[in-house]
Backbone as CSV, one residue per row, in Angstrom:
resi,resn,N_x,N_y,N_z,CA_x,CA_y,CA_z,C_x,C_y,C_z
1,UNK,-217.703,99.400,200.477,-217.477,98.957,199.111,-216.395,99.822,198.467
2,UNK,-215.273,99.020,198.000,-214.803,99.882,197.493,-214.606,100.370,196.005
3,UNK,-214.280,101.726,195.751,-214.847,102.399,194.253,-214.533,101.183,192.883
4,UNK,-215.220,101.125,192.260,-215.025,100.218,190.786,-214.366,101.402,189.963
5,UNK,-213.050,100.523,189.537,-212.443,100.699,188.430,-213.112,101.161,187.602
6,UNK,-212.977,102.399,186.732,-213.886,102.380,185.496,-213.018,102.192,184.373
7,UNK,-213.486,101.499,183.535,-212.701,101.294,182.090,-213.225,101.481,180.833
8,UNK,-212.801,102.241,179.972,-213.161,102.844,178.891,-212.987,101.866,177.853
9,UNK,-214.112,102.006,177.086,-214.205,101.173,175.826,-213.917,102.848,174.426
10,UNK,-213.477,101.977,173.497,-212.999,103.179,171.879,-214.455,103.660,171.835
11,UNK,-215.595,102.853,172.018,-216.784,103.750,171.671,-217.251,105.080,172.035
12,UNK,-216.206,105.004,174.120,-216.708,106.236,174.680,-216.006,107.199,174.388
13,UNK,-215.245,107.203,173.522,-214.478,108.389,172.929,-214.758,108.695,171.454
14,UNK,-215.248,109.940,170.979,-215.176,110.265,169.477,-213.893,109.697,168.637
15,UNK,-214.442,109.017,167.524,-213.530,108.893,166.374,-212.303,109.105,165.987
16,UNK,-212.133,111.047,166.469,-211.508,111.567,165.242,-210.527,111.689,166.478
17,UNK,-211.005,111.671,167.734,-209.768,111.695,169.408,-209.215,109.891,168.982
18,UNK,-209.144,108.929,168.575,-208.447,108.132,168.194,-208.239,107.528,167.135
19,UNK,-207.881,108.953,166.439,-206.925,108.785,165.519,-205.279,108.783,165.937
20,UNK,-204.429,108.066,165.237,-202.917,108.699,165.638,-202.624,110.206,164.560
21,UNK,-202.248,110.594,165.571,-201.474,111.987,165.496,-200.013,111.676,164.481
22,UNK,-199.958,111.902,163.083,-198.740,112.328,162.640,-198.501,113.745,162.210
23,UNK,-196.997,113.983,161.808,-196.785,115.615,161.689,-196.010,115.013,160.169
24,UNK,-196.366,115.923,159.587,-195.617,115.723,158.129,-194.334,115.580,158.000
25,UNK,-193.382,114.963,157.132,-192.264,115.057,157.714,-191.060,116.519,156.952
26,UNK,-192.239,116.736,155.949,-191.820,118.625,155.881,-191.627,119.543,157.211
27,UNK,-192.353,118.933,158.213,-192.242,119.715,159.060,-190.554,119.647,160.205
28,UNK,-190.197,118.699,159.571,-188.929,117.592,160.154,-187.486,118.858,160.119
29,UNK,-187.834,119.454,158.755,-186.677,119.914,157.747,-186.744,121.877,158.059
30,UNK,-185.330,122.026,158.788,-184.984,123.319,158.527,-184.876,124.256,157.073
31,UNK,-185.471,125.032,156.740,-185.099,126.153,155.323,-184.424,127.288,156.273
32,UNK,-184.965,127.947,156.729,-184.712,129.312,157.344,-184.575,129.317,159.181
33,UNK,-184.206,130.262,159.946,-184.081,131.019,160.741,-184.569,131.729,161.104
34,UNK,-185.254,131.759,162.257,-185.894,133.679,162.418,-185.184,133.634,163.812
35,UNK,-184.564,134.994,164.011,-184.274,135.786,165.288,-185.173,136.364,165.744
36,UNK,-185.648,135.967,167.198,-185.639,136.927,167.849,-185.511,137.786,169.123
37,UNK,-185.543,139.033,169.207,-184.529,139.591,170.364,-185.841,140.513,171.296
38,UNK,-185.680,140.341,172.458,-186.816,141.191,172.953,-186.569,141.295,174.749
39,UNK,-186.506,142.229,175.469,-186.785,142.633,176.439,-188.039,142.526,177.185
40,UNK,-187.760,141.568,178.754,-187.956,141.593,179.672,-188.445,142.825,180.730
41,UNK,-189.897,143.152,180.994,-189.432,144.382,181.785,-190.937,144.260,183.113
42,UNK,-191.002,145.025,183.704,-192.185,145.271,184.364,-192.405,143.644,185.780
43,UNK,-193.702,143.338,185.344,-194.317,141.978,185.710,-193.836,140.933,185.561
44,UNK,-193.059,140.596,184.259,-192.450,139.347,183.650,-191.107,139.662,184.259
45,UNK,-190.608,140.421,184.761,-189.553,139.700,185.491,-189.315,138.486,186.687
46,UNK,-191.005,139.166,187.132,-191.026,137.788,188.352,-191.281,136.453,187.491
47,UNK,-191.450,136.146,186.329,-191.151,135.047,185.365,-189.953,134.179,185.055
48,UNK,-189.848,132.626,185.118,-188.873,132.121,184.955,-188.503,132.366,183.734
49,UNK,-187.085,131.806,183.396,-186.704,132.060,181.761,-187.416,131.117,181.244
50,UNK,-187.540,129.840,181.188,-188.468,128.512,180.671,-189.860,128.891,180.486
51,UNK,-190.687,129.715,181.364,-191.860,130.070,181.392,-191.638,131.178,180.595
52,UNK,-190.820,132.319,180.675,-190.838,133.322,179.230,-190.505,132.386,178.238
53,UNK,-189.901,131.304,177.866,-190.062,130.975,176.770,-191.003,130.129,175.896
54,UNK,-191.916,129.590,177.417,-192.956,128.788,176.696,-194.210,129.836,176.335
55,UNK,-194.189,131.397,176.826,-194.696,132.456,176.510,-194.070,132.807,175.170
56,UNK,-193.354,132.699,174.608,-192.976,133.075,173.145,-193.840,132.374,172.959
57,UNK,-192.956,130.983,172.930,-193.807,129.644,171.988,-195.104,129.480,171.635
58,UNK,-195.990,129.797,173.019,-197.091,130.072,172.450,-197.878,131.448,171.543
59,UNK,-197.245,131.934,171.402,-197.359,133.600,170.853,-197.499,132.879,169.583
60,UNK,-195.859,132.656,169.133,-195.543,132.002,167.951,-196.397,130.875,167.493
61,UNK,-197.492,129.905,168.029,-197.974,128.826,167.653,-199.472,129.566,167.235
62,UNK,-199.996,130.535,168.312,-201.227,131.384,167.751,-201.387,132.063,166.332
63,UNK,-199.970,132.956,166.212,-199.826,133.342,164.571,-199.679,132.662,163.806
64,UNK,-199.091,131.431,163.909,-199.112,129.823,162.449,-197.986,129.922,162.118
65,UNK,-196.615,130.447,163.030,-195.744,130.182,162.470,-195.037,128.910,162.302
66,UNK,-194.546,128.590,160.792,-194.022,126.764,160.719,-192.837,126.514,161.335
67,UNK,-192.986,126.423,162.268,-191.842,126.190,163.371,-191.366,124.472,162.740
68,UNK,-190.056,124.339,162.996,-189.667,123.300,162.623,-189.666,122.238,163.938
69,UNK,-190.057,121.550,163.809,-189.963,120.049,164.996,-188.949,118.975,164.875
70,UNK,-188.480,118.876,166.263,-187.507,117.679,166.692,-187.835,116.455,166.419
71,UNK,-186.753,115.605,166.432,-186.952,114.092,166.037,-187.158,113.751,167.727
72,UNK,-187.579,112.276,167.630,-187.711,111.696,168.499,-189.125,111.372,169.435
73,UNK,-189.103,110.728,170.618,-190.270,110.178,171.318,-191.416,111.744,171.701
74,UNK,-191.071,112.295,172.570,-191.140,113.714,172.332,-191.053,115.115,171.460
75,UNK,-191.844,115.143,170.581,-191.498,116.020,169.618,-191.595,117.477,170.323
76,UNK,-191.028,118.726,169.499,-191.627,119.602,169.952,-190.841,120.555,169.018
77,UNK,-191.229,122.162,169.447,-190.831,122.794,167.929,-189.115,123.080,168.691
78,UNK,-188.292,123.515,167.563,-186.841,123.656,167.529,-186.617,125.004,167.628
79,UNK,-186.189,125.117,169.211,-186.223,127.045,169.425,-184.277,126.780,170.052
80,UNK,-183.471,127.742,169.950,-181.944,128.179,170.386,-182.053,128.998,171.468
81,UNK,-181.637,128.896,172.716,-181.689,130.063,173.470,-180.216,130.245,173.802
82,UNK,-180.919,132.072,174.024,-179.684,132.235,174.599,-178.751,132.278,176.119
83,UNK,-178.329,132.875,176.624,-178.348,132.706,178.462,-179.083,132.764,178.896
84,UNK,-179.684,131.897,180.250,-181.157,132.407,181.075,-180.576,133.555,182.240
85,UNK,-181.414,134.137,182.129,-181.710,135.450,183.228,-182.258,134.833,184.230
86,UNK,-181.326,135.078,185.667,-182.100,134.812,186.701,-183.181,135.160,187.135
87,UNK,-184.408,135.074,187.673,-185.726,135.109,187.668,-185.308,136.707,188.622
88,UNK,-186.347,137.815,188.463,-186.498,139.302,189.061,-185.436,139.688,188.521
89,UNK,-185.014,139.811,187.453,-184.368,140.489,186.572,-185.034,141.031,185.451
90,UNK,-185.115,142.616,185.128,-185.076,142.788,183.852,-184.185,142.412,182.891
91,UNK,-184.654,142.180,181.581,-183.365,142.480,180.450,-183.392,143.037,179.457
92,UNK,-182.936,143.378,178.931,-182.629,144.360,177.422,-182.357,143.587,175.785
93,UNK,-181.853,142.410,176.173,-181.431,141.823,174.948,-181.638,140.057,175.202
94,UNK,-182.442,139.618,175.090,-182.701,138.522,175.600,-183.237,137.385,173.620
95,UNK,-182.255,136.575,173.789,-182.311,135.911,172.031,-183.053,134.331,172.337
96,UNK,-183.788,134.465,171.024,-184.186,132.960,171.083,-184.637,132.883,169.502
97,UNK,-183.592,131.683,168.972,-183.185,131.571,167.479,-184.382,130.327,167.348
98,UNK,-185.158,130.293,166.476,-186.765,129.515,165.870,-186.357,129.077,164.322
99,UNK,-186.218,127.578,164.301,-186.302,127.032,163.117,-187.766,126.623,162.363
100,UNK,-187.439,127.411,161.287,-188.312,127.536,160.663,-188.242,125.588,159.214
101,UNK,-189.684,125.422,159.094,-189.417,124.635,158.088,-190.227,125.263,156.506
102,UNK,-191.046,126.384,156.406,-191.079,127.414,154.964,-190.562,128.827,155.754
103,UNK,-190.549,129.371,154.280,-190.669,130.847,154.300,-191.524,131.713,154.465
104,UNK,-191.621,132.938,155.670,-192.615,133.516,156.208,-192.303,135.124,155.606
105,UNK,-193.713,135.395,156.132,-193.722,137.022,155.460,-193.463,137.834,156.575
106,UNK,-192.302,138.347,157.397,-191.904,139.335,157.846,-192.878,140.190,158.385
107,UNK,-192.963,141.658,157.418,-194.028,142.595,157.712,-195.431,141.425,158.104
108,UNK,-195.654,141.063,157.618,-197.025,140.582,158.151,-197.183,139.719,159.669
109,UNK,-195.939,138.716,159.598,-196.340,138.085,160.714,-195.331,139.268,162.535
110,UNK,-194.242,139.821,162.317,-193.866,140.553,163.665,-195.365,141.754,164.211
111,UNK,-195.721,142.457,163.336,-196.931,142.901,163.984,-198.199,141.704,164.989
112,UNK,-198.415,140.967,163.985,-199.032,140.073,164.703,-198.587,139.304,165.741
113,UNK,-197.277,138.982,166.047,-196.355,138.489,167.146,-196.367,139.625,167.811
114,UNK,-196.351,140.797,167.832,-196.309,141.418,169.218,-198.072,141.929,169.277
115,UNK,-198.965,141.364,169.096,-200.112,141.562,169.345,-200.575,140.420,170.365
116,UNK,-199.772,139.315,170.368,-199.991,138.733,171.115,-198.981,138.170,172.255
117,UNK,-197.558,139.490,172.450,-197.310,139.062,173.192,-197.881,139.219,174.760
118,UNK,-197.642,139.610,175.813,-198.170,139.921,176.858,-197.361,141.155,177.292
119,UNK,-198.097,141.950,178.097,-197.026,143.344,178.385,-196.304,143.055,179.368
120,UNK,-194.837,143.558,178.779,-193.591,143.303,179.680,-192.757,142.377,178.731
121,UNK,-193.180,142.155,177.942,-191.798,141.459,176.648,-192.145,142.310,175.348
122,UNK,-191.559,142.837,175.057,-190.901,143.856,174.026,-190.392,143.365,172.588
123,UNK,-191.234,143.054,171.993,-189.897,142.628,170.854,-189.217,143.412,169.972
124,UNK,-187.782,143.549,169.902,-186.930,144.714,169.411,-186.349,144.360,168.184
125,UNK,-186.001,142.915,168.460,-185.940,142.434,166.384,-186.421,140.835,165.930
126,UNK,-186.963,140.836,165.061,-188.004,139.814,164.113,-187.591,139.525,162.867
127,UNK,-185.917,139.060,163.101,-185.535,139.282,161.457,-185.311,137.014,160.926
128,UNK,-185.226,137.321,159.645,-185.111,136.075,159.020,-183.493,135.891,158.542
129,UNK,-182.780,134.865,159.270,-181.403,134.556,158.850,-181.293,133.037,158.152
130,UNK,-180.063,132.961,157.969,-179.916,131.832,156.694,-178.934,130.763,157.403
131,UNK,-177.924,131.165,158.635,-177.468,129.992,158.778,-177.982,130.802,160.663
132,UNK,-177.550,129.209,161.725,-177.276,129.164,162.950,-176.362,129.978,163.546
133,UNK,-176.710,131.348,164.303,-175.593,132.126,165.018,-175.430,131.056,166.171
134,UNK,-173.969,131.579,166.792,-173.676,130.663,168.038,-174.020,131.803,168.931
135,UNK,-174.547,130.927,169.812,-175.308,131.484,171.031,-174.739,131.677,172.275
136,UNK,-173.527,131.082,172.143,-172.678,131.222,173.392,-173.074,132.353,174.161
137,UNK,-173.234,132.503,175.168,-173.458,133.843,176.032,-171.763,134.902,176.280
138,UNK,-171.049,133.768,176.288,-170.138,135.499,176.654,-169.795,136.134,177.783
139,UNK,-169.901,136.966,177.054,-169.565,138.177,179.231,-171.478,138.544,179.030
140,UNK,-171.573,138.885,179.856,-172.923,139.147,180.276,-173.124,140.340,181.427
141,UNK,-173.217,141.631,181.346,-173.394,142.928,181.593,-174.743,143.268,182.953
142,UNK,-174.247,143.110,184.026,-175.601,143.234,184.969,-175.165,144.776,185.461
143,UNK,-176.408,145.217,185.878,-176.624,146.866,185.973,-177.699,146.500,187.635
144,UNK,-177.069,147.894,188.141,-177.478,147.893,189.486,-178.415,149.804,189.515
145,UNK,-179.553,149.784,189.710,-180.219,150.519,189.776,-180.950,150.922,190.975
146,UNK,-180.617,151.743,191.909,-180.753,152.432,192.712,-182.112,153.396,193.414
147,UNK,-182.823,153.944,193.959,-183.935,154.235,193.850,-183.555,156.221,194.859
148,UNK,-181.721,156.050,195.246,-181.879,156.934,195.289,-180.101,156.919,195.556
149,UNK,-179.165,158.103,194.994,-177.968,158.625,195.300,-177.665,157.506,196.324
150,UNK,-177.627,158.395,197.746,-177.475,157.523,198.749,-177.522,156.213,198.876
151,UNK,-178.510,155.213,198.962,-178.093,153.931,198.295,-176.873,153.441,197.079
152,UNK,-176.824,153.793,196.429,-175.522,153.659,195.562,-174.766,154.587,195.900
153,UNK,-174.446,154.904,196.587,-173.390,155.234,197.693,-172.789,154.391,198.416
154,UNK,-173.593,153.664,199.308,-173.787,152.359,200.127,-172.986,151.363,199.373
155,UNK,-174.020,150.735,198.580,-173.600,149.763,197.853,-171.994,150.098,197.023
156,UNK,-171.751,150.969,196.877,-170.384,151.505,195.632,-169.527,150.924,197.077
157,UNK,-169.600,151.581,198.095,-168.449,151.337,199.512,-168.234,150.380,199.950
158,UNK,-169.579,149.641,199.873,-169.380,147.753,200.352,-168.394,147.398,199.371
159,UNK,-168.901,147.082,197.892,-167.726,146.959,197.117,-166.247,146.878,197.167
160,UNK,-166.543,147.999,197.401,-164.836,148.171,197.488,-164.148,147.329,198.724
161,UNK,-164.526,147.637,199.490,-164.423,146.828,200.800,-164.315,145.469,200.655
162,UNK,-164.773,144.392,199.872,-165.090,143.165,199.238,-163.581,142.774,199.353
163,UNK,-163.333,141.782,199.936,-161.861,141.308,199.826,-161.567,140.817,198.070
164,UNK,-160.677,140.328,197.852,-160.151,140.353,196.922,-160.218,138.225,196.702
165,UNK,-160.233,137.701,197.235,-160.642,136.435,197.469,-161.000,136.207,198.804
166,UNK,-162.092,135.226,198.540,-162.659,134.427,199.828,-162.684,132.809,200.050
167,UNK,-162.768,132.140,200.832,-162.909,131.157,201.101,-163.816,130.629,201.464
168,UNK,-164.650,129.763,201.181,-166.426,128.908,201.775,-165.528,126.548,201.237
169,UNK,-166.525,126.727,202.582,-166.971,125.184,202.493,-167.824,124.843,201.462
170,UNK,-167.437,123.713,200.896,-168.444,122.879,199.572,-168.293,121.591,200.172
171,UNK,-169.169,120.942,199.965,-169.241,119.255,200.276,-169.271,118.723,198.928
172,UNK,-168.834,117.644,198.872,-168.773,116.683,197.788,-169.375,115.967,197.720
173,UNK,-170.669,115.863,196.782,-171.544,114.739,197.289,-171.306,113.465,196.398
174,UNK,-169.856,113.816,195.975,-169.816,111.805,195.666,-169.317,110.973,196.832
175,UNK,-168.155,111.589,197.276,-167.695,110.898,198.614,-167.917,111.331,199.953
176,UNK,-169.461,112.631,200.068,-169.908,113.021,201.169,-168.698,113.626,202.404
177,UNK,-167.645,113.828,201.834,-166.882,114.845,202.536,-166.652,116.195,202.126
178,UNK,-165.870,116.815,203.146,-166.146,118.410,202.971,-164.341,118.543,201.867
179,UNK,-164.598,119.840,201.334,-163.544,120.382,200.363,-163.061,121.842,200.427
180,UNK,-162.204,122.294,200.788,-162.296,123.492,200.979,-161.788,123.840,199.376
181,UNK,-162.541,125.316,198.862,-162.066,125.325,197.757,-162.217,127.253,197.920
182,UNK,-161.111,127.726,197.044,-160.972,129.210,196.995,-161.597,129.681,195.904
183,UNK,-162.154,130.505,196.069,-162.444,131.472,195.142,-161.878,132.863,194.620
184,UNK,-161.806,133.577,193.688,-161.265,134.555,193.426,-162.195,135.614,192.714
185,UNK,-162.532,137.039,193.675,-163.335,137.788,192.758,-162.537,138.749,192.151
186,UNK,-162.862,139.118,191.512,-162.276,140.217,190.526,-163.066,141.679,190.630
187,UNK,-163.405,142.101,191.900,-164.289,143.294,191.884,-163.532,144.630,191.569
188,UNK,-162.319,144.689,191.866,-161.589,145.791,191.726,-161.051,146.462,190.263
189,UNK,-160.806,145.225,189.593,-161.206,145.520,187.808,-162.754,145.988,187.551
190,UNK,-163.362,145.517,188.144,-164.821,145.750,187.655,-165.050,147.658,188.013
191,UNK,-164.467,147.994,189.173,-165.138,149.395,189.635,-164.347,150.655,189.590
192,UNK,-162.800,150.128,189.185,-162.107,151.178,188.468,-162.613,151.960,187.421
């Protein structure tokens, strides 16, 4: 025999579970900005950037902050990021700009945001701005840390050694043929 379909009637569900869900549409409308900036370190490096950020988000949704929400089929709150960090990386300065739709109390709510963040994100600033910084990333600063002399020794000599351009195969996957294409590193500016 095989299993019967089961089908739910509105009765077998409470009331208040089918209701429709609206969000005010105050909640629609930007007033303010909050920055904020916080370091990556420890455990959470083996963390994706998307997963550190749905770790803010929820930080931020526990304290009641009025995060402002997107239009459309999918709503969700309106966060800016800045470059993602490749996953096993620490970082030092890591931004993610939160539209706000009121005005929040500062001193009161950053204590409580880092009470619930998790250890290994740091938050270093919690401030309230008035318009959209651009987020462009920029040059972006990676640091190589060593566990002893000798090793960065090693590594400093490969470097140098590093030709000055190389060449690799790429395929094209619109017309599924191969492309040879050059590259150019710039390591020798970098270690002067």
């Amino acid at each position: 025999n095989p299993a019967k379909k089961q089908e739910f009637k509105a009765s077998d569900f409470p009331p208040e579970l089918l209701q429709p869900v609206s969000i005010p549409a105050e909640r629609f409308k930007t007033v303010r900005y909050l920055r904020l900036v916080f370091q990556k370190k420890d455990a959470l490096a083996y963390i994706s950037h998307l997963d550190t950020v749905e770790v803010v988000r929820k930080a931020l949704r526990r304290i009641g902050l009025p995060m402002t929400f997107s239009q459309g089929f999918n709503k969700h709150e309106k966060f800016h990021l800045g470059g993602s960090l490749p996953i096993y990386f620490h970082s030092r300065n890591e931004r993610i700009i939160v539209e706000l739709y009121n005005d929040i109390d500062e001193k009161a709510m950053r204590p409580a945001l880092e009470q619930n963040l998790p250890a290994g994100l740091v938050l270093l600033d919690f401030s309230l701005i008035d318009r959209l910084p651009d987020m462009k990333t920029g040059s972006v600063t990676y640091g190589i840390y060593c566990l002893s002399q000798e090793s960065a020794d090693a590594i400093y000599a490969r470097l140098l050694e590093a030709p000055e351009s190389i060449e690799f195969e790429k395929r094209d996957k619109k017309t599924k043929g191969r492309q040879m294409r050059r590259v150019s590193k710039r390591l020798s500016s970098a270690l002067s």
